[in-house]
KESE-729560 format. One record per residue (C-alpha): residue in one letter; z, x negated, y. Coordinates in Angstrom, 1 decimal. Example, Ala and Ser with C-alpha at 12.3 -4.5 7.8 and 13.67 -1.06 7.14 Angstrom:
R   rest        z        x        y
R      a      7.8    -12.3     -4.5
R      s      7.1    -13.7     -1.1
END
This chain:
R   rest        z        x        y
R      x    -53.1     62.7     52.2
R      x    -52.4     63.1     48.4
R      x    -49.0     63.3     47.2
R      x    -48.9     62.4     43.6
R      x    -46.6     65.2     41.7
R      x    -44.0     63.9     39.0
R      x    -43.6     65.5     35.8
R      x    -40.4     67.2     35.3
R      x    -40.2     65.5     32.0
R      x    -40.5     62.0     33.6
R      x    -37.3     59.9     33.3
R      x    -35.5     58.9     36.8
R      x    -36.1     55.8     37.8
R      x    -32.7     54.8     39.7
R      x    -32.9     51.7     42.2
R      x    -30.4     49.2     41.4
R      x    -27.9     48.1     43.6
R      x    -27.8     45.0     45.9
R      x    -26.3     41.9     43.5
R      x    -24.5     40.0     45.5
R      x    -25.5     36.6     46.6
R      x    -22.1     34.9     46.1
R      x    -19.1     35.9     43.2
R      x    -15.9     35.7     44.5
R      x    -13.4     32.6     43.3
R      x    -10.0     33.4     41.7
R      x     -7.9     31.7     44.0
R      x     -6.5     28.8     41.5
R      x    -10.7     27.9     41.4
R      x    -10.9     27.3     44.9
R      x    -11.3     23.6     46.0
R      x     -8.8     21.8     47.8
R      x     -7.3     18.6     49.3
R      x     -4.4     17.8     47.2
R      x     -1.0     17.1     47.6
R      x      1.0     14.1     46.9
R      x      3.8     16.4     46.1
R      x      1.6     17.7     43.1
R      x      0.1     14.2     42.3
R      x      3.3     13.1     41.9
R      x      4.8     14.4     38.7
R      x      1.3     13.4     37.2
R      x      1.9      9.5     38.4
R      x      3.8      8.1     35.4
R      x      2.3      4.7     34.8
R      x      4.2      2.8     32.2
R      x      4.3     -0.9     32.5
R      x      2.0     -2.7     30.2
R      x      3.5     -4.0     27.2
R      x      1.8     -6.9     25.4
R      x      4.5     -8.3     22.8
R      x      4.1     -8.2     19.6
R      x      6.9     -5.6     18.8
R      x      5.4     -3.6     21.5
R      x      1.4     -3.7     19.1
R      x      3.4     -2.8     16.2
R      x      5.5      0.1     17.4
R      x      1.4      0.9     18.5
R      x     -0.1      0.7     15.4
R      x     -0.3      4.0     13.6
R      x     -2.5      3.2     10.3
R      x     -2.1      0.8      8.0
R      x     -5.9     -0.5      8.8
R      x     -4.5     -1.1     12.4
R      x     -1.9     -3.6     11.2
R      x     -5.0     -5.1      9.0
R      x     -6.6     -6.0     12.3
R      x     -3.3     -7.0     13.4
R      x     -2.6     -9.7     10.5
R      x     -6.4    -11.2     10.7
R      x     -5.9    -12.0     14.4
R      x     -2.9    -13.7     13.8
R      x     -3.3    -15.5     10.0
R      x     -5.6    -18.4      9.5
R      x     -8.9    -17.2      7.5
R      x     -7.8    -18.3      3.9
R      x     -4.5    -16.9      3.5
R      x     -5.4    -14.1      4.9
R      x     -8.8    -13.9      3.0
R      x     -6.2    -14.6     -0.2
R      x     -4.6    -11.5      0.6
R      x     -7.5     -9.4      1.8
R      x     -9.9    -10.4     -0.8
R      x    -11.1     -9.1     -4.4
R      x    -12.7    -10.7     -7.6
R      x    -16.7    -11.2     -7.6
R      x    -18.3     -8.4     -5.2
R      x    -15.3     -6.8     -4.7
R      x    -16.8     -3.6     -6.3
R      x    -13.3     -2.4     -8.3
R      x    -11.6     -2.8     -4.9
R      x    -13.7     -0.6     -3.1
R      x    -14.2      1.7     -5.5
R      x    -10.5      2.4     -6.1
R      x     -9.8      3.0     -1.9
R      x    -12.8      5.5     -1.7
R      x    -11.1      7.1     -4.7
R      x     -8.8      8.1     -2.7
R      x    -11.3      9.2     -0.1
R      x    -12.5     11.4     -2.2
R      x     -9.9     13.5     -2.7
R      x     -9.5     16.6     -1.2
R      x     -6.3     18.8     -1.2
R      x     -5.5     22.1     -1.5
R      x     -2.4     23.5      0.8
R      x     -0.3     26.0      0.4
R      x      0.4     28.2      3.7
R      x      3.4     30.3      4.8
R      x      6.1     27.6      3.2
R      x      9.0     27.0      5.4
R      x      8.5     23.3      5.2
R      x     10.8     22.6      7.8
R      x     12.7     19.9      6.2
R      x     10.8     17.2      3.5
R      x     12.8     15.4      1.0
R      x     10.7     12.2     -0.2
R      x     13.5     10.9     -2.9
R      x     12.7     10.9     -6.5
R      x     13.6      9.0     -9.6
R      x     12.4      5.8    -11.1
R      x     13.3      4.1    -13.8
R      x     17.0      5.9    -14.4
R      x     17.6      5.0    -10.5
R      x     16.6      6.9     -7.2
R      x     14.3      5.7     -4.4
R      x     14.1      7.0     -0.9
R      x     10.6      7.0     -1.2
R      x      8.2      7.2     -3.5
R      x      6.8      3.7     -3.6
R      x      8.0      0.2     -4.0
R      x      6.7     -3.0     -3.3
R      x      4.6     -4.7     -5.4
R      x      4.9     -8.5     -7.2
R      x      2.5    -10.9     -4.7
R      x      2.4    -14.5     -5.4
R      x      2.4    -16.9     -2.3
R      x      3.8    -14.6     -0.1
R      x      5.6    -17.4      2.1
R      x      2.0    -18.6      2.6
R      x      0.7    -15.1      4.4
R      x      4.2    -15.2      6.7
R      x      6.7    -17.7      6.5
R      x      9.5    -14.8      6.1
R      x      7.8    -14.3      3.0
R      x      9.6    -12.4      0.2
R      x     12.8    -12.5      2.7
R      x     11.1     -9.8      4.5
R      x      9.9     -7.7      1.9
R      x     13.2     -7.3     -0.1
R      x     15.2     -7.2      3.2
R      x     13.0     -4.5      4.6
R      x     12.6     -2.9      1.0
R      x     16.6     -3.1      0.8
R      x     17.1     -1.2      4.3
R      x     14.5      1.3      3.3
R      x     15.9      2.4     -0.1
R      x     13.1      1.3     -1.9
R      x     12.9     -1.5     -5.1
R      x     11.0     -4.4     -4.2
R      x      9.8     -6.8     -7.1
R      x      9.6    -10.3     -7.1
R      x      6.7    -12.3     -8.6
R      x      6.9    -15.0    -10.9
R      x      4.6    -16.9     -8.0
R      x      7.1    -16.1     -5.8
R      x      7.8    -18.8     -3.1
R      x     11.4    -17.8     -2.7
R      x     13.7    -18.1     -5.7
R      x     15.0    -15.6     -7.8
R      x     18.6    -16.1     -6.3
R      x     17.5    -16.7     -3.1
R      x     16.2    -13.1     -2.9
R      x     19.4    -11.5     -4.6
R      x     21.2    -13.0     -2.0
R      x     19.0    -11.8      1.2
R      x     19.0     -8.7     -0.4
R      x     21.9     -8.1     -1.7
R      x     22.8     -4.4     -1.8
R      x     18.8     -3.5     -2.7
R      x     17.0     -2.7     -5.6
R      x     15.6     -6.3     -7.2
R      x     12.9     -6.1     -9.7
R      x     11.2     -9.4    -11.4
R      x      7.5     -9.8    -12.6
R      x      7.1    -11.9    -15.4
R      x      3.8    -13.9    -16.7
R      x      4.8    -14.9    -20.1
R      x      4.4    -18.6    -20.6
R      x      3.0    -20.2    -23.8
R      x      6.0    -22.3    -23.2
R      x      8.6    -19.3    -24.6
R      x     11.3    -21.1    -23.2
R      x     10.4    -21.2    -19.8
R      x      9.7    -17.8    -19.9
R      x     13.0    -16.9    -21.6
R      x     15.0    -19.0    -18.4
R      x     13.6    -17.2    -15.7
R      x     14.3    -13.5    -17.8
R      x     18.0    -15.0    -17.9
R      x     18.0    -15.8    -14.2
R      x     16.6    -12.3    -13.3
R      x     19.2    -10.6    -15.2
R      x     21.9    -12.6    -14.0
R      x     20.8    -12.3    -10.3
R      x     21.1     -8.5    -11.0
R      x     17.6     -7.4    -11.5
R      x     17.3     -4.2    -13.7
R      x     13.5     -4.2    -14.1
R      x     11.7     -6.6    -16.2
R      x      7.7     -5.9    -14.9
R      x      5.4     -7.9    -16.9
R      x      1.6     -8.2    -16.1
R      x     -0.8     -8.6    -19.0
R      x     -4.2     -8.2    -17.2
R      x     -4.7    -12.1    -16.7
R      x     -6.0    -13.4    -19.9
R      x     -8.0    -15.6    -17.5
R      x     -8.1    -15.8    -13.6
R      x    -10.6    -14.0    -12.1
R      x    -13.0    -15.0     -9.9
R      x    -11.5    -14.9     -6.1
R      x    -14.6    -15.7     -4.5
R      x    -13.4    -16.1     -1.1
R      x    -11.4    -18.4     -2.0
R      x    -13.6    -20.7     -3.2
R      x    -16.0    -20.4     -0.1
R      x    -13.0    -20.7      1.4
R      x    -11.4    -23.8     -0.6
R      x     -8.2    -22.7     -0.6
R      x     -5.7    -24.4     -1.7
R      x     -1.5    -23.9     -2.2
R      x     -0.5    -25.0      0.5
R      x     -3.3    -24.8      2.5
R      x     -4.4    -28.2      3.1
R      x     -5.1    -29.7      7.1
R      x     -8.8    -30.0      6.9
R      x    -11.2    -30.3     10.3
R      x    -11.7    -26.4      9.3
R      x     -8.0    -25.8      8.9
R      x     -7.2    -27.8     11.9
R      x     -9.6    -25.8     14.2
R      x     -8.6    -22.6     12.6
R      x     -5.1    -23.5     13.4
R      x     -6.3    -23.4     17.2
R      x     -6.4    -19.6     17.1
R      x     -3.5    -18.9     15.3
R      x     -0.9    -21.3     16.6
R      x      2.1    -18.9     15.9
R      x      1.1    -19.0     12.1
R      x      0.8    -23.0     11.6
R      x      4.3    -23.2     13.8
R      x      6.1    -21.1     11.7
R      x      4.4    -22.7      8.8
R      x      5.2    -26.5      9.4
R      x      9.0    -26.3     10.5
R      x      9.8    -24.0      7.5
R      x     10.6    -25.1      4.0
R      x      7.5    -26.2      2.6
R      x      6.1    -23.6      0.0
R      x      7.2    -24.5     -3.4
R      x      7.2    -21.8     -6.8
R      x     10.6    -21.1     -6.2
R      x     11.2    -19.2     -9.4
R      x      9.9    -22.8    -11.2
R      x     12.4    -25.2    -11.0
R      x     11.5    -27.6    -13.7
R      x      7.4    -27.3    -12.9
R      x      6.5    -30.7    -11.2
R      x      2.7    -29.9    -12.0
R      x     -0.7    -29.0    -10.1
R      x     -1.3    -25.7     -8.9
R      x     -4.4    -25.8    -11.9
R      x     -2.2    -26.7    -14.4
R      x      0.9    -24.0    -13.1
R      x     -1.5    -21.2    -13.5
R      x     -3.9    -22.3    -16.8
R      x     -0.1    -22.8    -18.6
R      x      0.9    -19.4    -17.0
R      x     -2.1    -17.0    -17.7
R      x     -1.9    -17.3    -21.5
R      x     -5.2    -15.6    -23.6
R      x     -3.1    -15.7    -26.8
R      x     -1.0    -12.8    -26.1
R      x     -0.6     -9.9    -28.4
R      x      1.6     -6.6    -28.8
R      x      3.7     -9.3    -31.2
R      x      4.9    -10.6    -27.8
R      x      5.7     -7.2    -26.4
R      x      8.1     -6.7    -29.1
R      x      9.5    -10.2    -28.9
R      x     10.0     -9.4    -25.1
R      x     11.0     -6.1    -25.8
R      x     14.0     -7.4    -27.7
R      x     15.1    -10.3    -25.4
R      x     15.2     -8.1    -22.3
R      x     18.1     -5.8    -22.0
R      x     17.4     -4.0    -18.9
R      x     14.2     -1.8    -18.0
R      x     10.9     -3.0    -19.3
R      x      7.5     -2.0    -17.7
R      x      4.0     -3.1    -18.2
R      x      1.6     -3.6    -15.5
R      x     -2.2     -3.9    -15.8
R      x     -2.7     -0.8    -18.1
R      x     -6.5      0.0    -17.6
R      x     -6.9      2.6    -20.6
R      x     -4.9      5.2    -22.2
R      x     -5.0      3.9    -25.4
R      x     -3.4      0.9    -24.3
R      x     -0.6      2.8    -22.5
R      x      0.4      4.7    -25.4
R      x      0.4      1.5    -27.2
R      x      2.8     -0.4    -25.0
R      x      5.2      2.7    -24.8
R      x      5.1      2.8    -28.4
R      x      6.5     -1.5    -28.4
R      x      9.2     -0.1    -26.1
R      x      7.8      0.3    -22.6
R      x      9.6      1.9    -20.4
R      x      7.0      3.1    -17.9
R      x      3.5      1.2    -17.6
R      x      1.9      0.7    -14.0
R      x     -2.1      1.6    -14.1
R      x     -3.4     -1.0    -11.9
R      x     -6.3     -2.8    -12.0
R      x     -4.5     -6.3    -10.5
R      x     -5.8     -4.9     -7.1
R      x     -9.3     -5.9     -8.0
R      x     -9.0     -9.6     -8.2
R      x     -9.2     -9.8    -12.2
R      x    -12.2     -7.7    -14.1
R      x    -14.4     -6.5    -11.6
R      x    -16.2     -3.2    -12.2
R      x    -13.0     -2.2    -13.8
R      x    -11.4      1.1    -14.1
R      x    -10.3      2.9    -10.9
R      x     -6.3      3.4    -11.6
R      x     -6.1      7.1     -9.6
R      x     -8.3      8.3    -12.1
R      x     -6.8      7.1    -15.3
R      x     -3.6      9.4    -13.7
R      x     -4.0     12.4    -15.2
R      x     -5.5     11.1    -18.6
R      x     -2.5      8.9    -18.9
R      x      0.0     11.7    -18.1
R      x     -1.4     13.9    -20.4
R      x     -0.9     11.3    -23.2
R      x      2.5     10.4    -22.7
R      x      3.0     14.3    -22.5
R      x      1.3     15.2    -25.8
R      x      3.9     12.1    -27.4
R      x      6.6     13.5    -25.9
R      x      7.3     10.2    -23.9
R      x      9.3     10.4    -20.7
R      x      7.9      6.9    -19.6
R      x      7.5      5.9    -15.5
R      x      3.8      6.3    -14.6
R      x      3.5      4.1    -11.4
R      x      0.1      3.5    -10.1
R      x     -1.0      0.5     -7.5
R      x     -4.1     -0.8     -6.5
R      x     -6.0      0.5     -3.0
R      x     -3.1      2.8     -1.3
R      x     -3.3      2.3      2.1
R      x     -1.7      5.6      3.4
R      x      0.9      7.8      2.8
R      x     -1.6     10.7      2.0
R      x     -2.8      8.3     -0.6
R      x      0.4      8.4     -2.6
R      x      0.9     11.9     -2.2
R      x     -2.6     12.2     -3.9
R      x     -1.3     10.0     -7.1
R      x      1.6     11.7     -7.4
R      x      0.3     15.3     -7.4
R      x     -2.4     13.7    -10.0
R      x      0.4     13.0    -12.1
R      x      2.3      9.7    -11.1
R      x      5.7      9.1    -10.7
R      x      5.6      6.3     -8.6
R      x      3.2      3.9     -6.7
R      x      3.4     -0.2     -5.5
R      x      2.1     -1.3     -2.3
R      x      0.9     -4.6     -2.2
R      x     -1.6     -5.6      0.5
R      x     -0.2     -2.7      2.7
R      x      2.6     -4.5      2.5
R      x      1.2     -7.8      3.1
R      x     -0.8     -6.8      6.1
R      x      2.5     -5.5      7.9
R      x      4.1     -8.9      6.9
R      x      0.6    -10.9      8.4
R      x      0.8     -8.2     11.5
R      x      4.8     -9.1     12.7
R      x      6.9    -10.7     10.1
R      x      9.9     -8.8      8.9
R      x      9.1     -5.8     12.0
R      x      5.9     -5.1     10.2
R      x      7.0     -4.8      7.1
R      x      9.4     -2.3      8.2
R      x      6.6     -0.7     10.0
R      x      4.4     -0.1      7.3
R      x      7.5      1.4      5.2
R      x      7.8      3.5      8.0
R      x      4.0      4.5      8.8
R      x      3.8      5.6      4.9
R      x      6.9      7.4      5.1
R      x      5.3      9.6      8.2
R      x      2.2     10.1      6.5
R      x      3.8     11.5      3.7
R      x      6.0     13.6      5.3
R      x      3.2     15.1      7.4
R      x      0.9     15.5      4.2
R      x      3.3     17.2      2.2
R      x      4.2     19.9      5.2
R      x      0.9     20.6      5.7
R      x      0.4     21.1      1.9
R      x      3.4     23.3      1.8
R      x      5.7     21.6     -0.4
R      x      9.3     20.1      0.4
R      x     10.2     17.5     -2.3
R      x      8.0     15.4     -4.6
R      x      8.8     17.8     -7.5
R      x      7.0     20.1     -6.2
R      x      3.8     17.8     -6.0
R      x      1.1     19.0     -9.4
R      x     -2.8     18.5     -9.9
R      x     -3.2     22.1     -7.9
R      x     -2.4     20.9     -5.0
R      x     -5.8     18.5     -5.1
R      x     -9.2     17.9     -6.1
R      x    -11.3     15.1     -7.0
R      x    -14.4     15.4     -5.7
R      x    -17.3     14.5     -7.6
R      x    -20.3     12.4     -5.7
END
């Protein structure tokens, strides 16, 4: 037998040891019967909850109260609301502006308190933003512009009243009567008719005059001429079977005061003929200065979409201009109002000029008006944010959106590591580039 010899400089070869054919369990992996004593604490079924108080206290977005309100409104009032000029390409454009933002935190900030009050207009807010002048308002709720100023009122906030308005300048000083009232204004090519409702709004204590100059002509609302709405919607078969879905809506709608232009007593005309002798395509800077020396109280200009054009209206007397593109539903393809911001600021700030910069148009969360503020604003308008939480539950939604923005913003600015909207400048975000 030959017995092979191995080197001495051969490397050991070492036989393993057995693996075992099982690993052993920690014991909190074993398997088991449970226990209804630990089931127990786990079983906490609430009971369902399908009011409409209960979907709003739900809701945590604005978009969710969107799908709220177009549930519960009939197509064209809400599509009134909802809807934009031509394809709707400004109004798009000016949300995913603000999706196209990205900010830049700060870390190791004791941000365990947020203060959201600031100044506007020689007065503080509680927040931020106020709401914004919507015409018809009555028609999307029947609470209308009661809701708005008496949430706006509880939540520290101004609220303006349009000229549209289907609840009277009084009527809303006196629902309201310990908030902050502002008044838009279309100037009239009937001076005088203009001039009454500027007396009115200063004797029913409003210390903003906001007029709108972006409405040379209407625009072209599209859906609502697919739509054919009218003010007040009419009871067509369409209507009628619409109606069917949204009984809650045309209830509230036909045992309320009928909709009337409550800040137009003496107009006895068509809805055509209210708004061809409304938008007037003769006005000038002439008229600024005219208004300029009528009104006593603060003066702003909505519908500034350059800043040549808000240096020109500060220089007639402005007191602070709102950069807003009418939310879409004038020019379409016009300029996207977040990104005028910071051109705009730096304007005013090379002329010295200590005039409000408020921005409105496609804000639909609180992280959106911490964006235009850090850009450079000092203020910002909700207006179909507001309107969907008035579609979505009336009074309780409008308090809901003021109080889903608030959140939001509160959250953002903690986890940007700032404490007050001072605080808030262009490092703190980034617009990015597509």
């Amino acid at each position: 037998m030959t017995q092979t010899v191995q080197p001495s400089n051969a490397p050991s070869l070492e036989v393993p040891a057995k693996v075992p054919t099982a690993v052993g369990r920690p014991a909190a992996l074993k398997r088991r019967v449970p226990k209804y004593s630990d089931l127990a604490p786990l079983m906490k079924f609430k009971k369902p909850e399908f009011s409409n108080a209960a979907k709003l206290r739900r809701a945590s977005t604005i978009w969710e109260l969107r799908d709220m309100a177009k549930r519960r409104t009939p197509q064209a009032p809400f599509d009134y609301t909802d809807g934009a000029a031509e394809a709707e390409i400004t109004l798009r454009r000016a949300r995913q502006a603000f999706q196209d933002i990205e900010f830049r935190p700060g870390i190791l900030r004791d941000v365990s308190s947020i203060d959201l009050r600031t100044g506007i207009l020689g007065k503080e807010s509680r927040l931020p933003f106020g709401i914004a002048p919507t015409g018809f308002t009555r028609m999307m709720q029947s609470e209308g512009e009661y809701a708005g100023s008496q949430a706006a009122e509880a939540a520290g906030i101004p609220y303006t009243l349009s000229t549209m308005g289907t609840a009277s300048i009084e009527d809303v000083a006196a629902a309201a009567p310990n908030g902050r009232n502002w008044f838009q204004l279309y100037l009239w090519t009937d001076r005088d008719r203009s001039l009454e409702l500027i007396e009115r709004a200063a004797k029913a204590g409003n210390d903003t005059l906001m007029v709108t100059v972006d409405t040379a002509v209407a625009g072209a609302r599209l859906r609502d001429v697919r739509n054919g709405m009218t003010i007040p919607p009419a009871l067509t078969v369409r209507t009628v079977l619409d109606a069917s879905y949204r009984p809650a809506w045309w209830f509230n709608f036909l045992t309320h005061e009928p909709l009337t232009f409550a800040s137009l007593s003496r107009y006895t005309g068509t809805v055509a003929d209210l708004i061809n002798s409304m938008f007037d395509p003769t006005l000038t800077f002439d008229d600024l200065d005219w208004l300029r020396e009528t009104w006593k109280g603060k003066l702003v200009v909505k519908g500034i979409q350059t800043v040549e054009d808000a240096r020109k209206v500060v220089d007639h007397g402005a007191d602070g201009v709102v950069i807003s593109n009418h939310g879409g539903r004038q020019l379409d393809r016009a300029p996207i109002p977040l990104h005028l911001v910071p051109e705009v600021a730096a304007a005013l700030k090379a002329d010295n000029s200590d005039a409000a910069i408020i921005l409105d148009t496609g804000i639909m969360s609180g992280a959106d008006i911490v964006a235009a503020l850090a850009l450079g604003a000092d203020f910002t308008l909700i207006g179909r944010a507001y309107l969907y939480g008035l579609m979505a539950g009336g009074r309780a939604g409008v308090d809901r959106t003021i109080q889903i923005l608030e959140k939001d913003m509160a959250r953002t600015m903690a986890l940007l590591g700032v404490t007050k909207i001072s605080e808030l400048n262009p490092d703190h975000v980034r617009l990015l580039q597509h």
